[in-house]
N, C-alpha and C positions, 0 to 999 in steps of 0.2 A: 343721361338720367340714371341710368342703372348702377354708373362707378359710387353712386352715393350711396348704395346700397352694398353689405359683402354678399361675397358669392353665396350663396348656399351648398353647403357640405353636409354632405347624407354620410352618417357614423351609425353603430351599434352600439347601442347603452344594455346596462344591466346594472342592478342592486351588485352590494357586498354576499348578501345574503341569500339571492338565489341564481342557478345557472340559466336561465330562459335569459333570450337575448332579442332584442328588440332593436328596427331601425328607424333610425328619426334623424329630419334634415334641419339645420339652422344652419344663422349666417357666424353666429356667434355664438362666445359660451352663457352667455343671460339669456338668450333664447332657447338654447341647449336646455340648460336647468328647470327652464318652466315649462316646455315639455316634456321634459324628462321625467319630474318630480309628478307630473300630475300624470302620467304612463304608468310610475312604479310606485306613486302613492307614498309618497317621500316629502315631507314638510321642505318646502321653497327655503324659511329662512333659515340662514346655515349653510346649505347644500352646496356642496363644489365638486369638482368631476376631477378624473386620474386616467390614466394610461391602465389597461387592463393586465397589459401585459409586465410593467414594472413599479405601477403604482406613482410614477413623476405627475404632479399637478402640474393642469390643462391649463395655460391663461388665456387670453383675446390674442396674443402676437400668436403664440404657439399651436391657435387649436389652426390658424390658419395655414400653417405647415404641414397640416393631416396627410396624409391621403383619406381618399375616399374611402369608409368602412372601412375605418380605422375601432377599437373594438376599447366602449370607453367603459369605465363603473363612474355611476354618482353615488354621492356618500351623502349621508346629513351632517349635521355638525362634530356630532363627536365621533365618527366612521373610520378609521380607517384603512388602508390596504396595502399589503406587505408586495403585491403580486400575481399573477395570473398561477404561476407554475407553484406556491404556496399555498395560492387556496388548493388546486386544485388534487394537491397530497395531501395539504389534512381534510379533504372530501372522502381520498380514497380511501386512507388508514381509520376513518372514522365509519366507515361504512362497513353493514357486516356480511364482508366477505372472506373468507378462508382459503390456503392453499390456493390452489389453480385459476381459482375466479377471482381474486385481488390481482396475481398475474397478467390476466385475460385485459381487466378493466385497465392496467398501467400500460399495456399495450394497445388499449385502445384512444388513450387518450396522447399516448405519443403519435400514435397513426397520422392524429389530427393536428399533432406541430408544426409549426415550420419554423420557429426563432432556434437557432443553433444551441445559444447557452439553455434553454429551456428544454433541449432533445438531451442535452448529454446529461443533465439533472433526471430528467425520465429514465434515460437509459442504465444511469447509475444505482437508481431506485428500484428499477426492475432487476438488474443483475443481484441484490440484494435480496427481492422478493421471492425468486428462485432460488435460495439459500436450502440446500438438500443437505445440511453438513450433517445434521441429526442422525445419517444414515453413515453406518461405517461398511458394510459387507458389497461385496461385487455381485450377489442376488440383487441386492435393494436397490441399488444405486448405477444400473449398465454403462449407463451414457458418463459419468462421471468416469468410470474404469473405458474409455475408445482410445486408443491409440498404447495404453499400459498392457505389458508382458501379462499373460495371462495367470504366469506363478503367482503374482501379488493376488489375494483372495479380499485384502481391508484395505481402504484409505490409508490408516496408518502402518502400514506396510510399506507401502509406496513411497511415502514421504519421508521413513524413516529412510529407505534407501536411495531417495534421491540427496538426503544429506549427505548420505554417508561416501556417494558418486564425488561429491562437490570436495568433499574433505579428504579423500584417497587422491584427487588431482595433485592438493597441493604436495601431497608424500611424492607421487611421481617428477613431479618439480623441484625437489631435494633430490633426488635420484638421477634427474638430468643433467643439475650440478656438476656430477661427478667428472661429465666431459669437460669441461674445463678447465680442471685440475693436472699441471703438468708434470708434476715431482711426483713421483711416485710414491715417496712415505706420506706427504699430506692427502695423497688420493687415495690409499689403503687407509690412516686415519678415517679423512669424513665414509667411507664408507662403513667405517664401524660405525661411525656415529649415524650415520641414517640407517641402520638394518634396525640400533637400539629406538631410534625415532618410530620406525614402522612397527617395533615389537608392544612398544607403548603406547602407539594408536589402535593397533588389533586386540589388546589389554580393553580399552576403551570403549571397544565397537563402532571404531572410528566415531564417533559422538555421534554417531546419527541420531539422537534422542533428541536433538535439537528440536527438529521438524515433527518428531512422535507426539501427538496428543494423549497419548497414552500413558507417557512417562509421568516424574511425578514433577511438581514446579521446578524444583531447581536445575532441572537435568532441559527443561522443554524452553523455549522460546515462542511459545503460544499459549494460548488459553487453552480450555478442556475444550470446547466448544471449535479449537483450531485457528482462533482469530491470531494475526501477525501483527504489530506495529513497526515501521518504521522504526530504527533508531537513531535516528540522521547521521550526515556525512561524519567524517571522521573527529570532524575539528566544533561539532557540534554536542551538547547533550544531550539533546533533545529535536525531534524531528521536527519545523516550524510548522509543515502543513498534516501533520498529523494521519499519513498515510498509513491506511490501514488494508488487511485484506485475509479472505478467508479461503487459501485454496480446496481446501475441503467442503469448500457449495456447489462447489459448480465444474466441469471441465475447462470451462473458460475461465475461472479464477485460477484451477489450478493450473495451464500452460500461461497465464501469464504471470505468475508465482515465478517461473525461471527465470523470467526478467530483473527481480530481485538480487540484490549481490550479499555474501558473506566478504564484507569487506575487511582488509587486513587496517588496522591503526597505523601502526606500527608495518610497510608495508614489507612484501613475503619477498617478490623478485629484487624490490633496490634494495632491503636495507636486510632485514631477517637473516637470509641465505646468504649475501655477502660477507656478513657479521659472523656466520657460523663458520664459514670459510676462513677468515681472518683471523679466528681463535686458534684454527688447527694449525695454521701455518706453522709455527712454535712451541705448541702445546699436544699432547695427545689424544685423543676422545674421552680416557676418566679424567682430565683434569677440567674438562668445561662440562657446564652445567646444562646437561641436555635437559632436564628437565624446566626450565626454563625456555629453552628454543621451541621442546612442542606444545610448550603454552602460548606462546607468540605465534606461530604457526598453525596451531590445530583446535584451540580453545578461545572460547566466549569473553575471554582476557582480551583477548584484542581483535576479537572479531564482534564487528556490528553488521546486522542485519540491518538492509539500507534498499529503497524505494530506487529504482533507478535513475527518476530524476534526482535523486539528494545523490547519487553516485559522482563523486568528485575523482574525475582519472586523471587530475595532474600529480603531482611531485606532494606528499604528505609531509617531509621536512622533519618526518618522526626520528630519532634514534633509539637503538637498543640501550638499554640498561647497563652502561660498563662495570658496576658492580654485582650483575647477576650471571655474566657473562662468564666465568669459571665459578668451578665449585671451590666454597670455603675450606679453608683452612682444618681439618679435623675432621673432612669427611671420607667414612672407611666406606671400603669397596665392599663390603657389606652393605653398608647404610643406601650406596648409591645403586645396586640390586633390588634392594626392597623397593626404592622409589620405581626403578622400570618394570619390576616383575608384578607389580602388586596393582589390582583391579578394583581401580573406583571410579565414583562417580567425576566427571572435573568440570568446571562449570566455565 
C-alpha cells in the first residue's frame, strides 16, 4: 500500500529574497510548492523550485534523487536564481561593511561551505578583499614586507628589484655561453659582445621598471594601483582566461607573483643565444647588431609576462630576424657607441 504513495523527503526551502531557511517534507514537487509557497507567502500559481546551491530546476524524476536536506529556493513566476555562492556576494558587497569586517563576514560564510567550486570562489573573493595594495611603506604594511631583506623600505622597491634579479639571469646565461665556445677568436668576440650587452642593460637599470608601480606607463607593466595581466602564451595575443593579479595586496599575492614567467617569444636558450653565437662565428662583435640581441633578450619586445598556467615550455618554432641580425650597411662606430652608451627608457 505505501509503494503507491512517494517516499517523503524532508529538504530546506527559502525565498530568492531572504536568507532564513525553513524545513519541509513532501513526497513530491506539487506538494513541495504548496507548502512551500504558503511558508514563505509566495503565490502558488507560477511557482517552481531550483537547486540553492546552482540554481538547476527541480522536476518530479529529479527532486527524487535528493538527498535528504538538500537546501532548495522557490521562485514565483518571474524569479530567478543565478546561485547560492552569487546571491551570497552580492549580499555581502551590498552590505555596509568596510575594511576588516567585510573580511570577517567573507570568511564566515566560507567557514560554512562545503561545495569545492563555491570555496575557491570564496577564497578568491576574500584574497581580493584583503587587497592592502593602497599601502606602499614597510611601517604600514609589516606582514606584506615577512620574509623581504630588510633594506627594501617600499613595495616598489622590492618589485623593482625582483625584476631586475629575473633580467640579470638572463645576462648571466649569455655569460655561461662563453663555455662553450671552442676557438678562441669567436670566444674573445662574444665576449666583447656580452660585456657591451651587460654595459647596455646596467644603462637601462636592468628594466627593473617593469614591475615598479611607480614608473611612468610606458616603462611599467602594471597599473598605478600594481595590478598585472596576463599576456598569454607566446603564440597568443591575448590571455583567453584573463589572468590577473596584484602582488602588492597581499604577501600571498606577492610570493605567488613568482610563479609568473617573463617569457622569451622569441626563445633566449634555443634560439636568441645560439643566433648570437652563429653571427660571431665570421663576423666580429661591431659588425652584428647587438642592439637588437638585447632587445630580444632583455626587453618587453619579446618578452610577455604570462600566468603559469598560459606558460607554454615546449619548442616556440620562433626565429631571429635575419635581417636585424648584423648592423647595416653605413653604420659608424660612432653611431653604434651612441646606441650602447646612451640611457633610455626601452620598452
Amino acid at each position: 500500500m505505501f509503494g503507491l504513495f512517494g517516499k517523503i523527503k524532508p529538504v530546506k526551502i527559502r525565498s530568492c529574497n531572504d536568507s532564513r531557511k525553513y524545513g519541509v517534507a513532501a513526497k513530491d514537487v506539487k506538494e513541495l510548492l504548496k507548502k512551500g509557497c504558503k511558508l514563505l507567502q509566495l503565490p502558488l500559481s507560477g511557482a517552481h523550485v531550483c537547486l540553492y546551491d546552482d540554481g538547476t530546476k527541480v522536476t518530479d524524476e529529479y527532486f527524487k534523487t535528493l538527498p535528504d536536506n538538500t537546501e532548495l529556493v522557490i521562485l514565483s513566476r518571474d524569479q530567478t536564481w543565478s546561485g547560492g555562492v552569487v546571491y551570497d556576494i552580492s549580499q555581502l558587497l551590498s552590505a555596509s561593511l568596510y575594511g576588516d569586517a567585510i573580511v570577517k563576514a567573507a570568511k564566515g560564510l566560507l567557514s560554512d561551505e562545503k561545495a569545492p567550486k563555491r570555496r575557491k570562489i570564496l577564497t578568491d573573493l576574500m584574497q581580493n578583499l584583503e587587497d592592502r595594495s593602497d599601502l606602499e611603506n614597510r611601517t604600514d604594511d609589516e606582514d606584506w614586507f615577512k620574509g623581504v631583506d630588510a633594506r627594501f623600505k617600499t613595495k616598489s622597491a622590492y618589485m623593482r628589484y625582483n625584476c631586475e634579479s629575473r633580467i640579470r639571469g638572463y645576462m648571466k646565461e649569455v655569460v655561461e655561453a662563453t663555455k662553450t665556445i671552442e676557438k678562441a677568436k669567436v670566444r674573445a668576440e662574444f665576449e666583447k659582445a656580452s660585456r657591451s650587452l651587460a654595459e647596455m642593460l646596467k644603462n637601462a637599470r636592468n628594466n627593473g621598471s617593469y614591475f615598479d608601480r611607480t614608473e611612468e606607463e610606458p616603462d611599467r607593466l602594471c597599473t598605478q594601483e600594481g595590478w598585472f595581466t596576463c599576456q598569454g602564451s607566446f603564440d597568443q595575443e591575448l590571455c583567453p582566461s584573463f589572468h590577473s593579479i596584484n602582488p602588492y595586496s597581499s604577501q600571498e599575492s606577492r610570493v605567488f607573483f613568482s610563479t609568473w614567467n617573463l617569457d622569451h617569444r622569441i626563445e633566449k636558450k634555443r634560439t636568441v643565444i645560439p643566433a648570437l653565437l652563429d653571427a660571431l662565428q665570421n663576423h666580429k662583435s661591431v659588425d652584428v647588431n647587438l642592439n637588437y640581441f638585447y632587445r630580444m633578450l632583455f626587453t618587453r619586445e619579446n618578452l610577455k609576462l604570462v600566468h603559469i598556467v598560459c606558460h607554454k615550455k615546449g619548442a616556440h618554432n620562433l626565429q631571429c630576424d635575419t635581417k636585424e641580425i648584423f648592423r647595416r650597411a653605413g653604420n659608424t662606430q660612432k653611431g653604434k657607441q651612441k646606441v650602447v652608451g646612451k640611457k633610455r627608457r626601452l620598452l
